[in-house]
C-alpha positions in Angstrom: 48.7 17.3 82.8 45.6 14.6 82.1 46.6 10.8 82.3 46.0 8.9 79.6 45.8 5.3 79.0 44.6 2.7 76.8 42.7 -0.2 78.1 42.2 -3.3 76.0 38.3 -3.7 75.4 36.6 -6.0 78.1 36.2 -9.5 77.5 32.7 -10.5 77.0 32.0 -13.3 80.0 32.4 -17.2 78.4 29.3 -18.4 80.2 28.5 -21.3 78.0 32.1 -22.5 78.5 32.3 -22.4 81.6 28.9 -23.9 82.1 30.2 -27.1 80.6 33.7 -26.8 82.4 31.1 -27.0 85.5 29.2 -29.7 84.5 32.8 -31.1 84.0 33.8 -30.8 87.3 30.8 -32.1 88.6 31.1 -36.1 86.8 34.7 -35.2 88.0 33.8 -34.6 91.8 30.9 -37.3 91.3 33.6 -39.6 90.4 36.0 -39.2 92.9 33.1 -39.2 95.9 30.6 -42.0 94.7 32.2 -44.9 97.2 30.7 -42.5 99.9 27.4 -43.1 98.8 28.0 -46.8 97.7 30.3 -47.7 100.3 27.3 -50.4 101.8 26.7 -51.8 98.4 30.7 -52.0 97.1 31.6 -54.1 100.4 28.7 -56.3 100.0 29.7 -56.6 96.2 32.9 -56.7 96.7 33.4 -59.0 99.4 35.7 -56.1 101.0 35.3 -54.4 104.4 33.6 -50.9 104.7 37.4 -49.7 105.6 38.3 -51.4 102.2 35.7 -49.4 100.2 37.2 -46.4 101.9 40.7 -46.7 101.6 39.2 -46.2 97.4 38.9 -42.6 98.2 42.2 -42.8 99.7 44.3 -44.2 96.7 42.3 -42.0 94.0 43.1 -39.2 96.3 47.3 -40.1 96.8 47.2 -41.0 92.8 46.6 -37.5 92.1 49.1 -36.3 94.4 51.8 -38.1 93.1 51.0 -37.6 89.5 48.8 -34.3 89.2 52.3 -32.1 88.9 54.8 -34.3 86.6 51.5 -35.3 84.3 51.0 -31.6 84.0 54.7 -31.0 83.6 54.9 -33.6 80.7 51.6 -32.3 79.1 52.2 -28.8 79.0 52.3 -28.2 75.6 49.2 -30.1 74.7 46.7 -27.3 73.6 44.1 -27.2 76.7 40.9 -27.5 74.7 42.4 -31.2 73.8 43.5 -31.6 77.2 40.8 -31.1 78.8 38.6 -33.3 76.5 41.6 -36.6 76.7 40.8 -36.4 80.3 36.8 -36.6 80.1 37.5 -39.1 78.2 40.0 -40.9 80.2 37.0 -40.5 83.0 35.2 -42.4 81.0 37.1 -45.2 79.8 38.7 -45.6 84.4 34.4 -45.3 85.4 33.6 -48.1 82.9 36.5 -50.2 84.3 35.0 -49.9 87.5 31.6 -50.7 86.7 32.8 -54.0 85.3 35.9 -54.9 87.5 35.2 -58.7 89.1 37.3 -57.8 92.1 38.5 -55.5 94.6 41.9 -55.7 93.2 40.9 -54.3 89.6 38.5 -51.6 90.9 41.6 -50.3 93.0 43.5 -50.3 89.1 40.9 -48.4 87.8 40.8 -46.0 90.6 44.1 -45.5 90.1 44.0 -45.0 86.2 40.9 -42.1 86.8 43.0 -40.4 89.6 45.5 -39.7 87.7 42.9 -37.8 85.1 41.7 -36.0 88.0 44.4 -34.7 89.2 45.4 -33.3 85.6 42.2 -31.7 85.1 41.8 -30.0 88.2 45.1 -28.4 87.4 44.1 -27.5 84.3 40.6 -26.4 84.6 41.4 -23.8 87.8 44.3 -22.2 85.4 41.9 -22.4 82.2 39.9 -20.7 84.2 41.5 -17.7 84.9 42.9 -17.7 81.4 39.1 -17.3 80.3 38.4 -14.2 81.7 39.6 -11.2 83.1 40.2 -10.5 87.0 37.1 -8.4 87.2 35.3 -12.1 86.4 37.7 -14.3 88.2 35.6 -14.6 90.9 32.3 -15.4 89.2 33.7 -17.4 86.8 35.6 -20.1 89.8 32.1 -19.8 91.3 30.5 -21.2 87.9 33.0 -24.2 87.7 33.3 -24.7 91.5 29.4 -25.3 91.3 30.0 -27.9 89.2 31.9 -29.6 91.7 29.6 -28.5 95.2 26.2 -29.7 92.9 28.3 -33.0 93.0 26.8 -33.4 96.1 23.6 -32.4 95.7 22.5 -34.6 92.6 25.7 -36.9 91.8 26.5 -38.7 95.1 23.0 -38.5 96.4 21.5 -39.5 92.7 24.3 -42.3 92.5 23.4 -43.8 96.0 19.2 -43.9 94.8 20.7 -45.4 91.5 22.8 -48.0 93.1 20.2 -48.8 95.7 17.7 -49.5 92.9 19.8 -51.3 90.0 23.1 -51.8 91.9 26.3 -50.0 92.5 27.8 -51.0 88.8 24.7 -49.1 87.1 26.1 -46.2 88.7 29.9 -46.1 87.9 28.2 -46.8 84.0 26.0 -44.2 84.0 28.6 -41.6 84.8 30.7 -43.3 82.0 27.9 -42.5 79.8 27.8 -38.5 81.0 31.4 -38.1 80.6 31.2 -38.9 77.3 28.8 -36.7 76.4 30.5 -33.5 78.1 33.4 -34.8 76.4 31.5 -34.3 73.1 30.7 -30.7 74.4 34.0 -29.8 75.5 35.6 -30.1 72.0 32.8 -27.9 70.3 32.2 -25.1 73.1 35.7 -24.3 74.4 38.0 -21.5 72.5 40.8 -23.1 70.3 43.2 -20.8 71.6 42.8 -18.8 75.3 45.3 -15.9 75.6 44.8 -13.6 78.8 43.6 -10.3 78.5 46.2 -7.6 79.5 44.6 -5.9 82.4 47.2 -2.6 83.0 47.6 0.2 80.9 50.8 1.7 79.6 50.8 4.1 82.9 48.6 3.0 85.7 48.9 1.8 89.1 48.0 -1.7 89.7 46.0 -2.8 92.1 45.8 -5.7 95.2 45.8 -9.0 92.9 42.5 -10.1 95.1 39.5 -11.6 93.1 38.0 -12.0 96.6 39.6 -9.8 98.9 39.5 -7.6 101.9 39.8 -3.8 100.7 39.2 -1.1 98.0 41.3 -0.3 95.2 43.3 2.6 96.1 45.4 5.5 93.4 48.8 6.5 93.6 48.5 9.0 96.6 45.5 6.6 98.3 46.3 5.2 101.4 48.1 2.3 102.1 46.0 -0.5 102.9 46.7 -4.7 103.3 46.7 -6.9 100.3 48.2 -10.6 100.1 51.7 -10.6 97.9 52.3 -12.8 95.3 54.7 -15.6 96.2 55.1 -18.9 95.9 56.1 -19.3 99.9 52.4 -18.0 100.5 50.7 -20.9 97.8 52.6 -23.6 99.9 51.4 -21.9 103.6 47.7 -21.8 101.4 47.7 -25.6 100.3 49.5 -26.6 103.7 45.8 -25.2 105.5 43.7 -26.8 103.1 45.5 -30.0 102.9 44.6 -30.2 106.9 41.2 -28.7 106.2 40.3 -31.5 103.4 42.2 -34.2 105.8 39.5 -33.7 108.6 36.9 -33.1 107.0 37.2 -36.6 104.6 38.1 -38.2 108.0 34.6 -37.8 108.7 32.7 -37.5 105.5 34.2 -40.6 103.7 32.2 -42.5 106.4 29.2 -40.7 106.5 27.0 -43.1 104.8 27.9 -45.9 107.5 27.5 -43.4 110.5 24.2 -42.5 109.1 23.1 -45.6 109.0 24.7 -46.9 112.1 24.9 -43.9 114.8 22.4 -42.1 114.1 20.3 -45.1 113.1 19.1 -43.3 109.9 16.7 -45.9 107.4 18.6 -46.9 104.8 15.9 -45.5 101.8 16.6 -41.9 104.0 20.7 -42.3 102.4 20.0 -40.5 99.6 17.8 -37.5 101.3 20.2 -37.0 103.9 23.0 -36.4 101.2 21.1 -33.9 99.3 20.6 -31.9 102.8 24.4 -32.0 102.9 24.8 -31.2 98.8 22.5 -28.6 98.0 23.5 -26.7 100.8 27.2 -27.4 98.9 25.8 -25.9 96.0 24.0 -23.4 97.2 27.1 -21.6 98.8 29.2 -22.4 96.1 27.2 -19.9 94.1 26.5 -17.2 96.6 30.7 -17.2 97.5 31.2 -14.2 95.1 28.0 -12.8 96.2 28.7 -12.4 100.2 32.6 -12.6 100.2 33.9 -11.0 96.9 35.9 -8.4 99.7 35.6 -9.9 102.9 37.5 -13.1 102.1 38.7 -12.8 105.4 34.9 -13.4 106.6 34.4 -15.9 104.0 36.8 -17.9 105.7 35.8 -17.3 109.5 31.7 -18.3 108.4 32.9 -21.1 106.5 34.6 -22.8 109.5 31.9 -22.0 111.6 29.7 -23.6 109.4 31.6 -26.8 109.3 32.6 -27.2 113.0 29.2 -26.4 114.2 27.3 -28.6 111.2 29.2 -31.8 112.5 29.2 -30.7 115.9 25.6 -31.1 115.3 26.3 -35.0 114.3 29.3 -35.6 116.6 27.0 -34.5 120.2 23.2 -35.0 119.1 23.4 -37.9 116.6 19.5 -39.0 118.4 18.1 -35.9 117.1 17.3 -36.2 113.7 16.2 -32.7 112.7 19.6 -31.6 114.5 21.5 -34.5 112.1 19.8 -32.8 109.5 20.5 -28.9 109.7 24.2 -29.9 110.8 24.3 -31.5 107.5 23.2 -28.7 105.9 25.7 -26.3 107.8 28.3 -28.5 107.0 27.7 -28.7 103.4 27.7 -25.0 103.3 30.7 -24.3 105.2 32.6 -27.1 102.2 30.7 -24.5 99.3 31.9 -21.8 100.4 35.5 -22.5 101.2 36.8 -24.4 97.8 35.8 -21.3 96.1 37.3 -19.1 98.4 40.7 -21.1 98.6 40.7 -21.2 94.6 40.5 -17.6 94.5 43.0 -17.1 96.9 45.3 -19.1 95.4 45.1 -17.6 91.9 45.4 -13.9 93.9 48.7 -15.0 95.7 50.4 -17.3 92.8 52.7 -15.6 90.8 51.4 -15.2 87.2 54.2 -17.2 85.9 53.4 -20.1 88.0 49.9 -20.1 87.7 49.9 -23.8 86.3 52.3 -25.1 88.7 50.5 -23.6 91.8 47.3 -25.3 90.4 48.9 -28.5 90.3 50.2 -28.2 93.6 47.2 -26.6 95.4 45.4 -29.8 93.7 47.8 -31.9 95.4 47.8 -30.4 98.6 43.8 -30.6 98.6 43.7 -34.5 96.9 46.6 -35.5 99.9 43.9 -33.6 102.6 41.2 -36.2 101.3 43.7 -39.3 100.9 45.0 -39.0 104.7 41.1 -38.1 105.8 40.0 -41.0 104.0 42.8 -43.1 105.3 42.8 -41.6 109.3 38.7 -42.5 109.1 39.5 -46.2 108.0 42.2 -46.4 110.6 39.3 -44.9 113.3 36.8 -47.6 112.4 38.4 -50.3 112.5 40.3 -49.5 115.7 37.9 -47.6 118.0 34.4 -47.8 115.8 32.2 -45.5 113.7 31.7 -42.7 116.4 35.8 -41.8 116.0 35.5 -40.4 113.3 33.2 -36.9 113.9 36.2 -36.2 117.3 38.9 -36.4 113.8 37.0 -33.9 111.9 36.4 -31.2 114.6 40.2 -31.5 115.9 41.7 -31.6 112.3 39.3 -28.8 111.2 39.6 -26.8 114.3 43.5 -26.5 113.7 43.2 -25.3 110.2 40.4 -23.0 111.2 42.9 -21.4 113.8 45.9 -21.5 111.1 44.1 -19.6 108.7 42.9 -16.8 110.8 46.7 -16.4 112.0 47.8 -16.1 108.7 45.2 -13.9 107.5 45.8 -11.7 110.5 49.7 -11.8 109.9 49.1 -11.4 105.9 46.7 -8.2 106.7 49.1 -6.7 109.0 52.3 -7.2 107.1 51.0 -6.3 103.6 50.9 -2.5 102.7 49.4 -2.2 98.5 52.1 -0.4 96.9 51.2 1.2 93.7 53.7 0.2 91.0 53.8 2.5 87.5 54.1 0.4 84.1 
């Protein structure tokens, strides 16, 4: 007897959306990383320490920890479209605090105030997302607003240290006020009104391994069994646990790198800006190519990713004399941070349940924002204690440990899963 089913038509792909939901994600990202690239011109402004200008990333980071998940709570029923446009605009209105704050002490308000917009866009954008398209797409589309956030690197904080080096760190922060209004503007006309998700199972069918980037082949009813990652919320919390370690060493080291450039490696200061696009188009560059390489070998997405990290400051940590080697660990490093936040974000919508989409969102953007809070704040407690050069052993340990974590849970998660075809 000949199955039958009826599909719902495929969803045409939202590129223009998500083109601005990337180019949101980048002033977001840009935000969040500028002190990096500032951090000499802030402490001189500022009359704060180096450490001082840090601990900045460090309470934007712990802000959106602590508020990400009940802000998202309260504002649940707020349509996303307007959600996603308040919180541009509340970039706006924290950036141009900063840019005019007279003091440390109101700069740290204002970090505080655009914190707690980060954290609720990041949990609203990943879910958005998915919402957006279908899971055939999932994976290009997180690569398309992930790039927002890895060309960060490339043009924001590198652009925003040349800026600030020309017409002073408070340019910056008031440029970037200027952009976020504008995609603001461009949020409210491009994005759907109303986002439903696309059924993606027929009336009879068997469904497969929920795994936008994944490790096997779809199998039928009578295919073989083959390992696939479960959906439970006990897997989200092991996932954000391993990237809340990852994030902690590698902002442990990167939160700092403009001072260790500059001091360790003895780079010249107009060189700042050069050396962070090495590190950022790199970023972006993997960012895009994730779904490319890795769309079913997450498993090996993972494992180059690492590599790339550990062996790009490795690079910095044992030959920081050898500039061309300071320079391709840079780039190795950047790669190794494109590839994995795309990876992790797919992972994470393939092992939440559907139900708790927005929550594990919220909490993944937690787990990530507390990795580059304690990173930020381990680095500042490094350099004032033991010096600059403490802070590359932090990343490799911190890093190395996560890198080991997620292969034994990958390896456990492979063995113990078994896709079991399920009839609707």
């Amino acid at each position: 007897m000949p199955e039958t089913s009826s599909r719902a038509p495929e969803r045409p792909f939202p590129l223009i959306p998500l083109i601005t939901l990337a180019a949101a994600a980048f002033l977001s990202v840009t935000v969040e990383m500028l002190p990096t690239g500032l951090m000499p011109l802030m402490s001189a402004g500022l009359g704060a320490s180096e450490s001082q200008i840090g601990l900045l990333m460090t309470i934007f980071a712990f802000t959106v920890v602590a508020l990400s998940t009940p802000l998202v709570y309260l504002l649940q029923r707020v349509p996303k479209r307007l959600l996603l446009v308040g919180v541009l605009s509340a970039f706006a209105i924290g950036t141009i605090g900063t840019a005019f704050a007279p003091s440390y002490t109101i700069v740290v308000l204002t970090r505080i105030f655009t914190g707690a917009a980060h954290g609720v866009f990041w949990a609203t954008v990943t879910s958005y997302t998915g919402a957006l398209v279908t899971s055939k797409q999932l994976t290009k589309a997180v690569s398309i607003t992930g790039g927002g956030g890895g060309l960060a690197f490339v043009l924001g904080v590198p652009l925003g240290t040349a800026l600030g080096q020309l017409l002073g760190w408070r340019t910056t922060f008031f440029a970037i006020a200027a952009l976020c209004v504008l995609v603001a503007a461009l949020l409210w006309f491009v994005l759907p009104q109303r986002v439903e998700e696309q059924p993606e199972t027929s009336a009879i069918e068997v469904v497969p391994a929920p795994q936008p980037i994944g490790d096997v082949e779809q199998t039928g009813l009578d295919g073989p069994r083959v390992p696939r990652p479960a959906r439970s919320m006990y897997l989200v919390a092991l996932l954000i646990l391993l990237c809340a370690l990852t994030m902690s060493g590698n902002y442990s080291f990167y939160s700092y790198i403009s001072p260790y450039l500059l001091g360790i490696v003895s780079l010249p200061a107009e060189w700042l800006a050069t050396a962070l696009f090495a590190f950022g188009i790199t970023s972006a560059l993997a960012t895009m190519l994730t779904g490319l390489f890795f769309s079913n070998r997450s498993t090996l997405g993972f494992a180059v990713a690492y590599a790339c990290m550990l062996l790009g400051a490795g690079c910095l940590a044992f030959a920081p004399q050898v500039l061309p080697l300071v320079i391709v660990g840079l780039g190795l490093w950047g790669a190794g941070m494109g590839f994995l936040p795309t990876l992790l974000q797919s992972r994470l919508l393939a092992v939440a349940p559907r139900k708790h989409r927005d929550l594990s969102s919220a909490l993944y953007t937690s787990g990530f924002n507390l990795g580059i809070g304690s990173g930020a704040f381990i680095g500042g407690l490094l350099l004032d204690d033991y010096g600059i050069w403490s802070v590359a052993p932090a990343f490799l340990t911190l890093v190395g440990c996560a890198f080991m974590g997620m292969m034994v849970v990958d390896f456990r998660q492979r063995r113990a899963g078994v896709a079991t075809p399920r009839i609707r």
